[in-house]
Steps between C-alpha positions, in 0.01 A plus 500: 500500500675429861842510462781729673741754288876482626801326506713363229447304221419134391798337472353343192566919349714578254506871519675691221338819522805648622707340199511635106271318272600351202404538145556656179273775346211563423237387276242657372439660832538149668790498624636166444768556235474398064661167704212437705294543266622267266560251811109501549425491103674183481432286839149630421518240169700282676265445772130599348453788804426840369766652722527767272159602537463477842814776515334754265186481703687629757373161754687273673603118342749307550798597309774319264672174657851702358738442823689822602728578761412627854622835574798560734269618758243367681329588839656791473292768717306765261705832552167698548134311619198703559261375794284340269765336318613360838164351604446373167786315473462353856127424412637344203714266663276410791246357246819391284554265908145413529438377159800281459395336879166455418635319165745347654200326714260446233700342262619201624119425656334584155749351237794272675764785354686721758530857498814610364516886575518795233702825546363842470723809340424778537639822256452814362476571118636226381725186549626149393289197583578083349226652243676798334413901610247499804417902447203657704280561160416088500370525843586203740578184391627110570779397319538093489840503367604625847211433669488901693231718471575880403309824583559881523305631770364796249261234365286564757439884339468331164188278643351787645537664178304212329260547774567225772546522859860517604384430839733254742303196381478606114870524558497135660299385240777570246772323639270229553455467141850480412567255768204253335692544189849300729195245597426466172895460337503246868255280344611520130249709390645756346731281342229322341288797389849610371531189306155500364522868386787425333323207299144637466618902446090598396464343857769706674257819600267254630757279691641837618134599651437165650864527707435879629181401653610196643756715706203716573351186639776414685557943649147389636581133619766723756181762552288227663800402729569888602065485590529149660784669763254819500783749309281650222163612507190595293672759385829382434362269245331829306806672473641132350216477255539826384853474458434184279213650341758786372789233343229390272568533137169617397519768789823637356485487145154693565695765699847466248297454185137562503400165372553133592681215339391213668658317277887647641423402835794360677354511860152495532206755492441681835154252552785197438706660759278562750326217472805220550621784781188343658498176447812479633418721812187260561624151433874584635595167290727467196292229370227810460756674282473279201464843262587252150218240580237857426741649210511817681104558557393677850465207720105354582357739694396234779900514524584868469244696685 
């Protein structure tokens, strides 16, 4: 992927890795305090999502709408950054720039609705977020109730582990993700999934597929852009299917578990994943990102290959 390392950051960063995180104790190992727990136990029957689940497998969701404070201090500079933290977090906010232009193109041309642009924060450990605890165990994530995307940059270790690429455009392909997820709360989609999980709860795991691959779809909608202005290339996109192909929920219960519960998906198989990636990537349209019309299924393959 052609892009330069150096210089500072977005100035749509929030970056609290040089701050204290905040949280109580642990749980079970987890980190996110009895509290936390018993936050997600009850906006998980409040709203229908299994947010609880999605913790315990140890995968990233979108956490509890329970406001918090910010912490005291943010963009504070990390007291210690390895070289690879450095050019992570400046690869991170390059593609944090380009996605939020491209979208900020797109939108208006597509569906009449201007961009509005998202903040990223970045942290170590853990730290507050408009959605409770953001901790490094649930992996990045949007939250809608203040519309900025969170990620420690030792996720990219934890997708190699589950046997993605952590290349520069796996990396990209992340962020891209969560930023489909601010399309998506842009164009009252997640509030309406939200909604409907919260009236149809045997629905919710469904409803909660149908709106991770649609921001698949929509990391691949900004892919075709980066090809149209000759950024990524053949391989690029590998690294980005693999990446996807790792998130999947069969592909990590298998590795966590040894079996799958298809069943307890909440974001999609790794075929599901890959395939809207595609889609996306090839049609570069949101209209192509219409995940609910096929309840989830791997897109026709005159679409997806």
């Amino acid at each position: 992927m052609d892009w330069t390392p150096g210089g500072g950051l977005s100035g749509d960063i929030e970056d609290r890795r040089g701050s204290s995180g905040g949280g109580g104790g642990g749980f079970g190992g987890g980190g996110i305090g009895i509290v936390g727990f018993l936050i997600l136990l009850v906006v998980s029957l409040v709203t229908g999502r299994n947010y609880i689940g999605s913790y315990l497998s140890g995968h990233s969701a979108s956490p509890s709408y329970t406001q918090q404070s910010a912490p005291s201090a943010a963009n504070r500079p990390p007291t210690s950054e390895s070289p690879q933290e450095k050019r992570s977090a400046q690869l991170v906010s390059w593609t944090l720039d380009d996605v939020q232009n491209t979208w900020t193109k797109l939108l208006p041309t597509q569906t009449g609705k201007n961009y509005q642009r998202s903040t990223l924060v970045l942290f170590r450990g853990r730290t507050y977020s408009g959605c409770g605890t953001a901790q490094s165990q649930s992996g990045p994530f949007y939250c809608p109730a203040d519309e900025k995307v969170y990620i420690d940059l030792s996720f990219w270790d934890e997708l190699r582990r589950l046997g993605g690429s952590n290349a520069d455009f796996a990396q990209a392909y992340v962020v891209a993700h969560e930023l489909g997820h601010h399309v998506q709360d842009l164009l009252g989609i997640e509030g309406k999934v939200r909604q409907l999980s919260g009236q149809n709860p045997s629905e919710r795991n469904r409803l909660s597929v149908d709106l991770e691959l649609q921001a698949d779809c929509f990391a691949g909608v900004w892919a075709h852009s980066t090809a149209q202005r000759n950024i990524v290339h053949d391989s690029d996109i590998t690294a980005g299917l693999q990446a996807a192909a790792a998130v999947g929920d069969d592909h990590i219960q298998r590795l966590e578990r040894g079996t799958v519960s298809p069943e307890s998906f909440t974001h999609g198989s790794s075929a599901q994943r890959v395939g809207w990636f595609k889609r996306g990537f090839q049609q570069g349209t949101i209209a192509a990102c219409n995940t609910f019309k096929f309840g989830g299924a791997v897109p026709p393959t005159d679409s997806a290959e």
